[in-house]
N, C-alpha and C positions, 0 to 999 in steps of 0.2 A: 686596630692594627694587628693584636694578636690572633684577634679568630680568623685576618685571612691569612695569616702563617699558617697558621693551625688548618686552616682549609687547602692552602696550597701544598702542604707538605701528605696529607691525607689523599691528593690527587697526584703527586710525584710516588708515593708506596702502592698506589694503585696502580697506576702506569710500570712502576718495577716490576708490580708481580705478575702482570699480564706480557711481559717479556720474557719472562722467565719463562709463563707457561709455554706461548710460544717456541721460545729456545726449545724445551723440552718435547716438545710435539714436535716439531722438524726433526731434531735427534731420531727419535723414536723412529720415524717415519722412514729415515733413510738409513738406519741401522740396519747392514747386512745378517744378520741372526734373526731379525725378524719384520714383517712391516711390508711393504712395496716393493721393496729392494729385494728381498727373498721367495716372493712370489712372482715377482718376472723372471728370476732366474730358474725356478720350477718352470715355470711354460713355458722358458726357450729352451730346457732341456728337454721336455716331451715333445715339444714340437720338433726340435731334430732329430730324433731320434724316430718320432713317425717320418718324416722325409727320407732318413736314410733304410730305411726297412722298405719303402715304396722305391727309393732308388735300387736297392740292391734284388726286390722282386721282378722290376723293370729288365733289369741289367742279364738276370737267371733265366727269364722264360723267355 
């Protein structure tokens, strides 16, 4: 009886700690300072900003 304690508690700290990492990797992921989040926001910035220089050369000539 004790080595499946001993084996069930070995699969419940295993399971912690891949939630953990989990947890951590989502964090990361969606942390505005850097990750996915702050590269979308780069390319909606360039990209408006080529739109509005095509709009405003439209608009001039």
């Amino acid at each position: 009886m004790r080595l499946k304690a001993q084996a069930s508690l070995e699969y419940l700290f295993m399971i912690i700690v891949m939630v953990v990492i989990v947890a951590m990797a989502i964090r990361y992921f969606f942390d505005p300072r850097f990750g996915t989040i702050k590269h979308t926001g780069k390319l909606q910035d360039s990209i408006e900003s080529k739109i509005s220089q095509s709009m405003e050369n439209e608009i001039n000539n």
